[in-house]
DSSP file (Angstrom, degrees, kcal/mol; ACC not computed):
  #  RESIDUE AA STRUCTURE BP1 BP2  ACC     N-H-->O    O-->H-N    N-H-->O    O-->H-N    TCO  KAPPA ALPHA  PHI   PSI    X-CA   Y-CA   Z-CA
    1    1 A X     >        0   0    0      0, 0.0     4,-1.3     0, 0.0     5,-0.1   0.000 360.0 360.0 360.0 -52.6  -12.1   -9.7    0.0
    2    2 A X  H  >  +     0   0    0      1,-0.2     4,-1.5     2,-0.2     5,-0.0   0.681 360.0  51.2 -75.8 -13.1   -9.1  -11.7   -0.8
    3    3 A X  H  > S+     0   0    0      2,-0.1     4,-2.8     1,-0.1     6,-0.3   0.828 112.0  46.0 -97.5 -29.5   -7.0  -10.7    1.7
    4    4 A X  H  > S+     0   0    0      2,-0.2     4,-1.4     1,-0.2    -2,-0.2   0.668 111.5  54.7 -92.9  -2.6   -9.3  -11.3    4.4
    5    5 A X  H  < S+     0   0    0     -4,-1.3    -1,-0.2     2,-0.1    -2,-0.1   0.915 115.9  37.1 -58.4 -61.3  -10.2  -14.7    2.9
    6    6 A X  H  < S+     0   0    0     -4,-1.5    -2,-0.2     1,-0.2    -3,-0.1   0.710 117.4  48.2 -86.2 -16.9   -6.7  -15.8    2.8
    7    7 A X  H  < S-     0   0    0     -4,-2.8    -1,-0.2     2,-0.1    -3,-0.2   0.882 100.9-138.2 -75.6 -27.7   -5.6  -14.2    6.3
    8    8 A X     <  +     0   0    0     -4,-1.4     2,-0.1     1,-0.3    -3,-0.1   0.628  42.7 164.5  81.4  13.1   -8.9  -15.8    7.7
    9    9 A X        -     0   0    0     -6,-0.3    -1,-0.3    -5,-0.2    -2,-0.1  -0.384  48.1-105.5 -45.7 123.4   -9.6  -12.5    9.7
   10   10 A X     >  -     0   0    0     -2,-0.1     4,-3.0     1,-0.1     5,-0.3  -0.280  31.1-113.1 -59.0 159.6  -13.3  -12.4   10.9
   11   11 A X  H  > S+     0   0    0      2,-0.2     4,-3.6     1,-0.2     5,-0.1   0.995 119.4  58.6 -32.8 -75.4  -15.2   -9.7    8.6
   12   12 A X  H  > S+     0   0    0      1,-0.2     4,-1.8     2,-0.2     5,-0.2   0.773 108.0  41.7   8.7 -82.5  -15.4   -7.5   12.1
   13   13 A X  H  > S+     0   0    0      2,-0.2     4,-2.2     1,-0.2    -1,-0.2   0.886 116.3  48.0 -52.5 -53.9  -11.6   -7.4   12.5
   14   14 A X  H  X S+     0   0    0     -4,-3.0     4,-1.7     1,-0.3    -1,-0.2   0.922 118.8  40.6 -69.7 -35.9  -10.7   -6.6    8.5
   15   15 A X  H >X S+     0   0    0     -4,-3.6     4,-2.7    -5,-0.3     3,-1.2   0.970 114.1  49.4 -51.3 -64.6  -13.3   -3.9    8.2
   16   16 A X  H 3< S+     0   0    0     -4,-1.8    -2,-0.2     1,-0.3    -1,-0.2   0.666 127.2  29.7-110.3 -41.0  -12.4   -2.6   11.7
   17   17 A X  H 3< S+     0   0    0     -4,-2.2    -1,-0.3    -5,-0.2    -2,-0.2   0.725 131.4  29.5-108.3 -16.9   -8.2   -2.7   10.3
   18   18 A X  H << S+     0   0    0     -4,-1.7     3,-0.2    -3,-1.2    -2,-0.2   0.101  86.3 103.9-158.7   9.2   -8.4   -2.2    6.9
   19   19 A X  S  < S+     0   0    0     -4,-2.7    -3,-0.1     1,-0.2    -4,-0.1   0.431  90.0  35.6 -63.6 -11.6  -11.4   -0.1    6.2
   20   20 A X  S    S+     0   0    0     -5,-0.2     2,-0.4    -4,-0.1    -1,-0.2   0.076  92.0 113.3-132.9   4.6   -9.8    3.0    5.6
   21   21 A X  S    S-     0   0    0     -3,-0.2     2,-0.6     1,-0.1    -3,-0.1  -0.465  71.5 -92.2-109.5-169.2   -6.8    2.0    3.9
   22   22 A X    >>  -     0   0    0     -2,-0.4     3,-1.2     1,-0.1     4,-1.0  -0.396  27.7-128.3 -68.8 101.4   -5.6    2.6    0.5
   23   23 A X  H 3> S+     0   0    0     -2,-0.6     4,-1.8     1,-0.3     5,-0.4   0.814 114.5  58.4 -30.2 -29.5   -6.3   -0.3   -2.8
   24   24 A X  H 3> S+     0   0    0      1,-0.2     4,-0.9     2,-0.2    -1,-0.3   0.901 101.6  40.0 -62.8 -52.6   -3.1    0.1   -3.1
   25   25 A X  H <> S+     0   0    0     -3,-1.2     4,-2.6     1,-0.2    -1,-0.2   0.667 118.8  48.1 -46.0 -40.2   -1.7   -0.9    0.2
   26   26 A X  H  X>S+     0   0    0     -4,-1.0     4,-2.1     2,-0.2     5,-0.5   0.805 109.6  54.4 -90.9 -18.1   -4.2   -4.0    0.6
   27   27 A X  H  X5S+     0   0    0     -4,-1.8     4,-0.5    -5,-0.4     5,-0.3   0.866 111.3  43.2 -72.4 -33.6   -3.5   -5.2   -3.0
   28   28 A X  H  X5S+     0   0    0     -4,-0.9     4,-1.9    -5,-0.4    -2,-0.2   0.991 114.3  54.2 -83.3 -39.2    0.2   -5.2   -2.1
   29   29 A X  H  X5S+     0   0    0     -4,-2.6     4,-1.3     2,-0.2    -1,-0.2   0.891 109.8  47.1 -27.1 -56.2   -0.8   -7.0    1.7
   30   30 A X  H  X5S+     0   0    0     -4,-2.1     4,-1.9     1,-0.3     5,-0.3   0.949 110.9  50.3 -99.5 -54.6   -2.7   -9.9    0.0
   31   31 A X  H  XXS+     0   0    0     -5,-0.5     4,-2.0    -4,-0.5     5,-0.6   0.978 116.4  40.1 -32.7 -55.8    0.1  -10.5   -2.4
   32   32 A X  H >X5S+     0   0    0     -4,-1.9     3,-3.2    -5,-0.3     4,-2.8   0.906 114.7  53.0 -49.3 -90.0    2.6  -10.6    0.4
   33   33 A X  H 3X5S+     0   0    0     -4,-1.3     4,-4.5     1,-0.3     6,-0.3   0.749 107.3  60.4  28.7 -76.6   -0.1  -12.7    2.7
   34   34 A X  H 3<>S+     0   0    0     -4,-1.9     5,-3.4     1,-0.2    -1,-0.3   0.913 112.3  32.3 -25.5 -60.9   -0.2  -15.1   -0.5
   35   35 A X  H X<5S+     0   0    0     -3,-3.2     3,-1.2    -4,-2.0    -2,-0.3   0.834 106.0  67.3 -89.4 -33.1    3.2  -15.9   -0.5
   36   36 A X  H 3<<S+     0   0    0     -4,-2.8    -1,-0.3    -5,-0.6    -2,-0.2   0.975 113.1  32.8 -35.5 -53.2    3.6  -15.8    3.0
   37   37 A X  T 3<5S-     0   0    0     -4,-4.5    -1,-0.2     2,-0.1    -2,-0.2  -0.115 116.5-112.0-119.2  43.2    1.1  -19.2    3.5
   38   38 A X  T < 5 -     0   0    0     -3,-1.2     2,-0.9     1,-0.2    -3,-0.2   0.787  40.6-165.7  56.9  48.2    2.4  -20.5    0.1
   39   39 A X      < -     0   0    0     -5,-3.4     5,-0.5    -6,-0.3    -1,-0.2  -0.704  42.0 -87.6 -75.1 115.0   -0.8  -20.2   -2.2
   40   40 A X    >>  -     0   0    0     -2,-0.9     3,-1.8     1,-0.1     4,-0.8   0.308  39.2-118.4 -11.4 122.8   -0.3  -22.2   -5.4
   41   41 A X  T 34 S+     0   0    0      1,-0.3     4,-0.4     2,-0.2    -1,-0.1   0.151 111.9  67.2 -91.7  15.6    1.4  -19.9   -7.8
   42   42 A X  T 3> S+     0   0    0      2,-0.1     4,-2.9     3,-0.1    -1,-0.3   0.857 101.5  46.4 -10.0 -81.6   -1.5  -20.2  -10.1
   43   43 A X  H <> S+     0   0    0     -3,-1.8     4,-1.9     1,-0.3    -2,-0.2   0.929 112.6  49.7 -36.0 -81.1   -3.5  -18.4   -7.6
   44   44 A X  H  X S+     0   0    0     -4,-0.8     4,-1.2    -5,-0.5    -1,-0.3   0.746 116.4  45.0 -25.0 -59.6   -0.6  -15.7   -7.3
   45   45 A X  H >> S+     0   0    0     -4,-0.4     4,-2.0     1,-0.3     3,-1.3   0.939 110.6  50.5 -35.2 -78.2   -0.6  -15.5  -11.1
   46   46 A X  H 3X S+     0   0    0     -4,-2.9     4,-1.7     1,-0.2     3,-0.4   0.878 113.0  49.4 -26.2 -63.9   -4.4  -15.3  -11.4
   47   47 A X  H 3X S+     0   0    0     -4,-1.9     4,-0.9     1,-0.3    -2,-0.2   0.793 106.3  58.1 -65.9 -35.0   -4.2  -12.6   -8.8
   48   48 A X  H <X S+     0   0    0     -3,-1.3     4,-1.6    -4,-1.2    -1,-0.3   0.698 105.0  47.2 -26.1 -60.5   -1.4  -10.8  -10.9
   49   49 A X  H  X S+     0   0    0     -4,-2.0     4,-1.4    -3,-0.4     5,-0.4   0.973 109.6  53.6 -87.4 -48.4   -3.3  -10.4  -13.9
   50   50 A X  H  X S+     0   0    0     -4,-1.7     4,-0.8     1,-0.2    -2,-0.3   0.831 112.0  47.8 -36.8 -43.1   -6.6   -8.9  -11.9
   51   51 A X  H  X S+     0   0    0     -4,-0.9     4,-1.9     2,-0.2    -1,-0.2   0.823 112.0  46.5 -99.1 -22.6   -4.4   -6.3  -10.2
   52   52 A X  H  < S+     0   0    0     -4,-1.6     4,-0.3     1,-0.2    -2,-0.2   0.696 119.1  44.8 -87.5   3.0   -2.5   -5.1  -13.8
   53   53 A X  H  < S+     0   0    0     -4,-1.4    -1,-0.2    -5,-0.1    -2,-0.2   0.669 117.2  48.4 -97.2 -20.9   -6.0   -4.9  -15.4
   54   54 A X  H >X S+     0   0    0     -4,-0.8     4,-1.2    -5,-0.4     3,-0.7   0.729  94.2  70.0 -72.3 -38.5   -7.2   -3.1  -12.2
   55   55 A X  H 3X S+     0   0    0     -4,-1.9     4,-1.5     1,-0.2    -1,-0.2   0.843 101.3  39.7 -85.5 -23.5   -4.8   -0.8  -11.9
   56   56 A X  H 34 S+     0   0    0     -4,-0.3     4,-0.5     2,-0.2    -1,-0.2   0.479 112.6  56.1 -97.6  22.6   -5.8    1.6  -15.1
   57   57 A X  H <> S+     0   0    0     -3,-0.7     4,-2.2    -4,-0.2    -2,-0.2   0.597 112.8  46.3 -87.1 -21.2   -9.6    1.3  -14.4
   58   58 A X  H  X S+     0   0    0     -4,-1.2     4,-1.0     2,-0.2    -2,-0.2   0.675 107.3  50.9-106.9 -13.2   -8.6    2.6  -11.0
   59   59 A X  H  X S+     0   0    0     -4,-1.5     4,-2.3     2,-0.1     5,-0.2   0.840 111.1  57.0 -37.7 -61.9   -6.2    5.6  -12.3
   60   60 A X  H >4 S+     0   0    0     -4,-0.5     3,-1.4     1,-0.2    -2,-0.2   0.574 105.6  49.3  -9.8 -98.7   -9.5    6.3  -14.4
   61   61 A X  H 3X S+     0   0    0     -4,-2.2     4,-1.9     1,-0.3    -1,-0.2   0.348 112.4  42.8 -32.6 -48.0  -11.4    6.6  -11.4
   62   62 A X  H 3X S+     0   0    0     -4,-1.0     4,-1.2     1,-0.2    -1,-0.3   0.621 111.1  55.9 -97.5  20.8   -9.3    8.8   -9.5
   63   63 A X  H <X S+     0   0    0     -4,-2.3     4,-2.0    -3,-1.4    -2,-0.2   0.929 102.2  53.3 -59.0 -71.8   -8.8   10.7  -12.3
   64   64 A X  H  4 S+     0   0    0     -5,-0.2    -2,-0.2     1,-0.2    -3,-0.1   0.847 119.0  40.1 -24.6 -63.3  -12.5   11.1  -12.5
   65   65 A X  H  < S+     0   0    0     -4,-1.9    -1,-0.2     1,-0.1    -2,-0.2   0.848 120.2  34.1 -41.5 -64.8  -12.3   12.4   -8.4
   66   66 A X  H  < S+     0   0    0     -4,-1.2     2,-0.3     2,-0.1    -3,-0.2   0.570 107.4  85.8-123.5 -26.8   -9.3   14.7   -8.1
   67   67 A X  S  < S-     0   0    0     -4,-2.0    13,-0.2    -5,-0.3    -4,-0.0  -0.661  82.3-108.0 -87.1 151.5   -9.5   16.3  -11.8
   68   68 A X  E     -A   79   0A   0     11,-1.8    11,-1.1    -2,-0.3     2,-0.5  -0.258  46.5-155.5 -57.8 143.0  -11.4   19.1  -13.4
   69   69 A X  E     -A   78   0A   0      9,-0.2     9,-0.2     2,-0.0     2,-0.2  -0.918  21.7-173.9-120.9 124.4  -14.3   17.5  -15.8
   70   70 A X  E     -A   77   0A   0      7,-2.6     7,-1.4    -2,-0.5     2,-0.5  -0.658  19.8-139.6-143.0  98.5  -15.6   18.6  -18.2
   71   71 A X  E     -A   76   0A   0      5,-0.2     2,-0.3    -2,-0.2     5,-0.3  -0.392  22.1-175.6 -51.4 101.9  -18.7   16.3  -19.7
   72   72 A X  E >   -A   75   0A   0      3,-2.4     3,-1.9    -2,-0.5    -1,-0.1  -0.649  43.2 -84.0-137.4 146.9  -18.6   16.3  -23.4
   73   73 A X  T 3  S+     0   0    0     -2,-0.3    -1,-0.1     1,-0.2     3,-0.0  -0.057 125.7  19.9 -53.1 113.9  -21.6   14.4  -25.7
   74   74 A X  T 3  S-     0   0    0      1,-0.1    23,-1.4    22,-0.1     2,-0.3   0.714 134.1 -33.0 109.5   7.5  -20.3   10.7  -25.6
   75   75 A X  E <  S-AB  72  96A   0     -3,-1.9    -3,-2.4    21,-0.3     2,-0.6  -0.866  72.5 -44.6 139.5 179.1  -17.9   11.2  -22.5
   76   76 A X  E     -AB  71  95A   0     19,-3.0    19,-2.1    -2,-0.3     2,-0.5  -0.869  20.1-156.8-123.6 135.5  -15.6   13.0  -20.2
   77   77 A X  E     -AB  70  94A   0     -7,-1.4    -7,-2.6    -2,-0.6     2,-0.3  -0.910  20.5-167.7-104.6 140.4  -13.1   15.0  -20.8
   78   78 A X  E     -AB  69  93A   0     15,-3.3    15,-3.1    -2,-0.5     2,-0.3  -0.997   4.5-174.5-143.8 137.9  -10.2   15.2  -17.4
   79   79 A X  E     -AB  68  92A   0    -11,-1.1   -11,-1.8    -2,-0.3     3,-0.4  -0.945  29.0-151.5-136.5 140.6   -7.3   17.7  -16.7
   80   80 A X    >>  +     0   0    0     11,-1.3     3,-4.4    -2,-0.3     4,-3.4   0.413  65.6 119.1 -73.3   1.8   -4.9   17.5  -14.0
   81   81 A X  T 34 S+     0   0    0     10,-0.3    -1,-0.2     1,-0.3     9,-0.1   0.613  78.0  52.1 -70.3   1.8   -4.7   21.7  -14.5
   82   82 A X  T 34 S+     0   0    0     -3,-0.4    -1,-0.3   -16,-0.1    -2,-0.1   0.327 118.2  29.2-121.2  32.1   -6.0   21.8  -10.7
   83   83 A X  T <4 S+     0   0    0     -3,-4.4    -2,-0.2     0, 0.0    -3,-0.1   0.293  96.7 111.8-123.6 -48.0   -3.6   19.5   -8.9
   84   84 A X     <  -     0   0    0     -4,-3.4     3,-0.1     1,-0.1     4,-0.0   0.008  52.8-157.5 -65.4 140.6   -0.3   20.2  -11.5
   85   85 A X  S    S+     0   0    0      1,-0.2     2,-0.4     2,-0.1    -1,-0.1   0.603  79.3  25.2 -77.3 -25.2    2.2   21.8  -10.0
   86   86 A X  S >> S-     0   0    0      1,-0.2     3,-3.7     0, 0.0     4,-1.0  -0.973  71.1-132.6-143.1 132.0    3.7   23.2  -13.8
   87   87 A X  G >4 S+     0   0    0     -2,-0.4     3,-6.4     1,-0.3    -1,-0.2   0.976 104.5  72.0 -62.6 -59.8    1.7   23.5  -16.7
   88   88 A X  G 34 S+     0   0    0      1,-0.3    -1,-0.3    60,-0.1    63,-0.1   0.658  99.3  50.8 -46.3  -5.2    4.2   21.7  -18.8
   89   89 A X  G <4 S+     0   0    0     -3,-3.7    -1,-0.3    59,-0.1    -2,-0.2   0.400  83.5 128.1-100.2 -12.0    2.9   18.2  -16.7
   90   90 A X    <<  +     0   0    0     -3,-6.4    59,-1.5    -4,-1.0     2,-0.3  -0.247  38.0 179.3 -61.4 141.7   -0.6   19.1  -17.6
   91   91 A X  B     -C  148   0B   0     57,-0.2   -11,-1.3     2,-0.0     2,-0.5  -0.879  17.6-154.9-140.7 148.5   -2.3   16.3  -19.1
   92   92 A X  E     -B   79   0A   0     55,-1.8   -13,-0.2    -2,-0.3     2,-0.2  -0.810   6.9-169.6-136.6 104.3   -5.8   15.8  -20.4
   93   93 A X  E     -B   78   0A   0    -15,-3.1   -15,-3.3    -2,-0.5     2,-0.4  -0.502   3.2-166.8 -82.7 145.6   -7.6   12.5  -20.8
   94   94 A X  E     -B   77   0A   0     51,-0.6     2,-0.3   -17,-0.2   -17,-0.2  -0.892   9.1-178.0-130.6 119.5  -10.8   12.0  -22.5
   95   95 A X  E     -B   76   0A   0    -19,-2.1   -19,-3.0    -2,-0.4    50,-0.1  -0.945  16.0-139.4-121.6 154.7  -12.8    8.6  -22.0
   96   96 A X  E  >  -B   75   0A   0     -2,-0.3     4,-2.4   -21,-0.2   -21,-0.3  -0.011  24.9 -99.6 -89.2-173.1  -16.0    7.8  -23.7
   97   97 A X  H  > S+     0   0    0    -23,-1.4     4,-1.1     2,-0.2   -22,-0.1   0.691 120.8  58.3 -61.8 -36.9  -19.0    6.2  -22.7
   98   98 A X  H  > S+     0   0    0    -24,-0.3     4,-1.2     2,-0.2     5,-0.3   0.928 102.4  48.8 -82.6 -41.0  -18.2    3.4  -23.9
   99   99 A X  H >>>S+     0   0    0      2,-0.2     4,-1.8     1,-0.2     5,-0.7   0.988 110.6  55.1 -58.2 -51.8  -14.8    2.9  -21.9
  100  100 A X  H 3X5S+     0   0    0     -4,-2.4     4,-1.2     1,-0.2    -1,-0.2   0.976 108.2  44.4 -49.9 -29.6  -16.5    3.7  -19.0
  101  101 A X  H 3X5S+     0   0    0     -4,-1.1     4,-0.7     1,-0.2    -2,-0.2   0.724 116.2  47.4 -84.6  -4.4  -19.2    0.9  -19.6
  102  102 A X  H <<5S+     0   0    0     -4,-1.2    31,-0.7    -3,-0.5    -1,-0.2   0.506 112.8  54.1 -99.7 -19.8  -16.3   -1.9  -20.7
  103  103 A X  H  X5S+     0   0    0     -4,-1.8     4,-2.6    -5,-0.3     5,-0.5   0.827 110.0  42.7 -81.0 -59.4  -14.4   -0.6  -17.2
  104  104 A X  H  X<S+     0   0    0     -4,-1.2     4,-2.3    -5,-0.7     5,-0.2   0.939 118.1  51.2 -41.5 -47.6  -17.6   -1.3  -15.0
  105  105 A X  H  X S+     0   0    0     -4,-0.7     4,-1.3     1,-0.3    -1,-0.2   0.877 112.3  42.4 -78.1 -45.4  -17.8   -4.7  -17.1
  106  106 A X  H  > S+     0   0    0      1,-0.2     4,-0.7    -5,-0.2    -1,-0.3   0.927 108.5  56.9 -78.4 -25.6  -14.4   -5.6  -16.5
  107  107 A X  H  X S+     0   0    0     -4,-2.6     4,-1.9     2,-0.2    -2,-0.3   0.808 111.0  46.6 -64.1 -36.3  -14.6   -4.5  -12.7
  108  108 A X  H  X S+     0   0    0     -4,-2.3     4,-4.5    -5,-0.5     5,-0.3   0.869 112.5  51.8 -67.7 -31.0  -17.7   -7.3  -12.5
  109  109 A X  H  X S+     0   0    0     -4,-1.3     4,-1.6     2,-0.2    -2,-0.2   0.803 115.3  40.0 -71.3 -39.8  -15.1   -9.6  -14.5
  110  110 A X  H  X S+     0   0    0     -4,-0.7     4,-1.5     2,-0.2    -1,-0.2   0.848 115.6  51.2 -94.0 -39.5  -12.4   -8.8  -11.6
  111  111 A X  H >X S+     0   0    0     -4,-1.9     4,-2.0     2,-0.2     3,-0.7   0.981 112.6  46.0 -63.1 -48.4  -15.0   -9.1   -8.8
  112  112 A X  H 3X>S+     0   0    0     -4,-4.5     4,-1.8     1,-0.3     5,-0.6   0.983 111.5  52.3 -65.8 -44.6  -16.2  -12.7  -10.1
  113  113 A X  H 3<5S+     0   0    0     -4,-1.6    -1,-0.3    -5,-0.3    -2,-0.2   0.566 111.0  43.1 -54.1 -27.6  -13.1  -13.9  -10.5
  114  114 A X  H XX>S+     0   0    0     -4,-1.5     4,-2.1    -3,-0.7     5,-1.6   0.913 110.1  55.5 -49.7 -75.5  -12.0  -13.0   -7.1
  115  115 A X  I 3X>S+     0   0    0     -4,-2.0     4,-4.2     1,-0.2     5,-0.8   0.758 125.2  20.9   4.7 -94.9  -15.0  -14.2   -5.6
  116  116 A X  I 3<5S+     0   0    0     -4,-1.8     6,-2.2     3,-0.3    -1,-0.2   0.435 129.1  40.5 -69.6 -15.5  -14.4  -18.1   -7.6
  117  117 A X  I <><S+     0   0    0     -3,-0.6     4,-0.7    -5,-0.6     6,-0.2   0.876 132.6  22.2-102.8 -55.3  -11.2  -18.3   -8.2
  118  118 A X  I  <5S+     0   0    0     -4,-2.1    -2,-0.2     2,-0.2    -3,-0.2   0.815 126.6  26.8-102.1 -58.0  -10.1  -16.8   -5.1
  119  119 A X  I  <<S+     0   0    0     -4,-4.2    -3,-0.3    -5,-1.6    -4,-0.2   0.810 126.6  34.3-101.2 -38.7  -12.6  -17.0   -2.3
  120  120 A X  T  4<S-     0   0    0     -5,-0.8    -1,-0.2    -6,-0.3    -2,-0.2   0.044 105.3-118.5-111.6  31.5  -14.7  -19.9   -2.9
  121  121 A X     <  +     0   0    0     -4,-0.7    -4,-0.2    -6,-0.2    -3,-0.2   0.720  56.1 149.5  57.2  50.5  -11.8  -22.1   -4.5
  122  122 A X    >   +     0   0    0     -6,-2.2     3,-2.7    -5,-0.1    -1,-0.1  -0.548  11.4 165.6-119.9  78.5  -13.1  -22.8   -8.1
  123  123 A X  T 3   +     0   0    0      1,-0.3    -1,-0.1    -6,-0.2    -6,-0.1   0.731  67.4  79.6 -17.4 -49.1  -10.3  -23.1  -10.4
  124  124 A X  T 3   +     0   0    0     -3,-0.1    -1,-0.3    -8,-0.1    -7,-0.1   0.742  61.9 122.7 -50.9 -31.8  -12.4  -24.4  -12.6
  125  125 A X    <   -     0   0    0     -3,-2.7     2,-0.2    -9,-0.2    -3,-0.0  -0.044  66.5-120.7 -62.1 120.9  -13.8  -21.0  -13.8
  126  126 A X        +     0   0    0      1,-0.1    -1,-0.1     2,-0.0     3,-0.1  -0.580  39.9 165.8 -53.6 109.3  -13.5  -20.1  -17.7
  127  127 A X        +     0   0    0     -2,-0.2    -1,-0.1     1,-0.1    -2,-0.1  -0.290  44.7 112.0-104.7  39.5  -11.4  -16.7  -17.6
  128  128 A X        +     0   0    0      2,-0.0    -1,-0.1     0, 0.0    -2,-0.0   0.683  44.1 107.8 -82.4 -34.0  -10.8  -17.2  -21.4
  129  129 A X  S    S-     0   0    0     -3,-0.1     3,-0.1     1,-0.1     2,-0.0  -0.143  75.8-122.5 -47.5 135.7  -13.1  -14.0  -22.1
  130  130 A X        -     0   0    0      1,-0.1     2,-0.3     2,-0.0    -1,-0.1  -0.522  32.1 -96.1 -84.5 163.0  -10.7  -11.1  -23.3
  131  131 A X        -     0   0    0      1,-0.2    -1,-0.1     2,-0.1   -25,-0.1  -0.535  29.4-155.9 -73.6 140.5  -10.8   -8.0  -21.3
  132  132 A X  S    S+     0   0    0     -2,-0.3    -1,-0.2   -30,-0.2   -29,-0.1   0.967  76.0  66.7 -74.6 -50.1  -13.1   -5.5  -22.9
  133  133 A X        -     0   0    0    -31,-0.7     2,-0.4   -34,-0.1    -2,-0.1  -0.344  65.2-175.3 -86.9 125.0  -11.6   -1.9  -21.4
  134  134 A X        -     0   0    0     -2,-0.1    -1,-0.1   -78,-0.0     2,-0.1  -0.749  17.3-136.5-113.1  94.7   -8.0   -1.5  -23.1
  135  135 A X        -     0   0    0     -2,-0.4     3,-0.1     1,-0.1   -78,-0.1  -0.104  17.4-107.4 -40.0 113.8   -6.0    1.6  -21.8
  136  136 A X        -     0   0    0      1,-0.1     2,-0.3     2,-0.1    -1,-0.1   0.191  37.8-106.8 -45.0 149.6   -4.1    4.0  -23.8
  137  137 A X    >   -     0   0    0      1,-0.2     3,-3.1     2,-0.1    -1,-0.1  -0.531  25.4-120.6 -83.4 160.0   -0.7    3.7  -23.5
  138  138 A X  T 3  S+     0   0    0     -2,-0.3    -1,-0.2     1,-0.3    -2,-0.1   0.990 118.9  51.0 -55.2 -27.5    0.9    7.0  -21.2
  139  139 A X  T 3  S+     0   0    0     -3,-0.1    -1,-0.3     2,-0.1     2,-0.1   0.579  88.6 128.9 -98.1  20.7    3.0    7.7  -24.5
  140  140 A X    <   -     0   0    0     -3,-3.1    -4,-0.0     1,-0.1     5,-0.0  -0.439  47.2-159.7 -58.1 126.2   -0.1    7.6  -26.8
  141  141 A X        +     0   0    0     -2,-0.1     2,-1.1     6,-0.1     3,-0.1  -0.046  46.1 127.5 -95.0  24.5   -0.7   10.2  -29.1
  142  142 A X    >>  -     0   0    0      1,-0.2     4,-2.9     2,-0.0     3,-2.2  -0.837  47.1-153.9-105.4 116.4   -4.2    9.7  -29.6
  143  143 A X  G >4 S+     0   0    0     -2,-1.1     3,-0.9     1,-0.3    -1,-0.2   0.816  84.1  52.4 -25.4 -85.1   -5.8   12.5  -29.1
  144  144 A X  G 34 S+     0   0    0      1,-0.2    -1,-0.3    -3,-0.1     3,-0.1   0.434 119.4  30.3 -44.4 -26.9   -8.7   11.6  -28.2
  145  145 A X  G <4 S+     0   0    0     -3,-2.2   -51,-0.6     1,-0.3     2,-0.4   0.530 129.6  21.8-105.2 -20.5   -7.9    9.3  -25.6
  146  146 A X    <<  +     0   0    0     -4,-2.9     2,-0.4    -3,-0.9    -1,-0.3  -0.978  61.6 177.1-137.7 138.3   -4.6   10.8  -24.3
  147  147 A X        -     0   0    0     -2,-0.4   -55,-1.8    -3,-0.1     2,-0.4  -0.997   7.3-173.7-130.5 136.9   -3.4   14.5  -24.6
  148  148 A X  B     -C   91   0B   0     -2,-0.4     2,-0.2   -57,-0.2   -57,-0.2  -0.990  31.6-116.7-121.0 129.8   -0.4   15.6  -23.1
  149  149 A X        -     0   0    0    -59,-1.5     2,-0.3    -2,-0.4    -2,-0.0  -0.647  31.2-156.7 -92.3 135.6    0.2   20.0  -23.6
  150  150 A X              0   0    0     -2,-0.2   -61,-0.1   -61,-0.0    -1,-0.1  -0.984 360.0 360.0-122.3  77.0    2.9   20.6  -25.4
  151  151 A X              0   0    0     -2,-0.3    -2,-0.0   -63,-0.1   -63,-0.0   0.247 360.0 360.0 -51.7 360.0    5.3   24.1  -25.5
């Protein structure tokens, strides 16, 4: 959205070039893109904090994808133990219900804020609101939210 805002690429074109590629890749484009046609380091900022809140709702997710699940009352539990290449990197996340409903809520948060801040140029917009989803940290030792197996 934001990159085709600020390259000024018809819908067509961005779908048609950039349909298939990777969040990762277009997050690091529109950053680039940014600085390239000098967007007011506000903006840049703004954009800054949307992509380091973005980027562990969007580990979740492909966590969610590419790991074994197992649904547990209140939430999911996910293990890497059918991608890792050595058990001693297997790792096991568990997130509730409720981090998944404060991740959706903060993804509407990310979206409006692109949208206004970003796309239809209103600065003005109150981001004051705290983010609700907070991620464990990787070296957390709460169980519940983070496990790492242990020899």
């Amino acid at each position: 959205m934001a990159f085709r805002t600020y390259s000024k690429m018809p819908e067509p074109v961005s779908r048609l070039f950039f349909g298939g590629a990777r969040v990762d890749d277009i997050i690091r484009h529109t950053k680039d893109l940014m600085k390239i046609i000098y967007i007011n380091q506000s903006l840049i900022d703004d954009y800054q904090e949307l992509e380091e809140h973005f980027n562990p709702i969007k580990t979740v997710r492909n966590n969610i994808i590419h790991w074994v699940l197992q649904f547990l009352e209140g939430g999911i539990r996910m293990s890497n133990i059918g991608v890792v290449k050595r058990m001693e990197n297997m790792s096991t996340m568990i997130v509730s219900l409720d981090d998944l409903q404060n991740m959706r809520d903060d993804l509407m948060k990310i979206w409006i804020r692109l949208t206004y801040r970003h796309i239809i140029s209103r600065p003005d917009l109150d981001t004051s609101e705290p983010w609700r989803y907070i991620p464990p940290s990787p070296s957390s030792t709460n169980s519940h939210r983070r496990q790492r197996r242990t020899q």
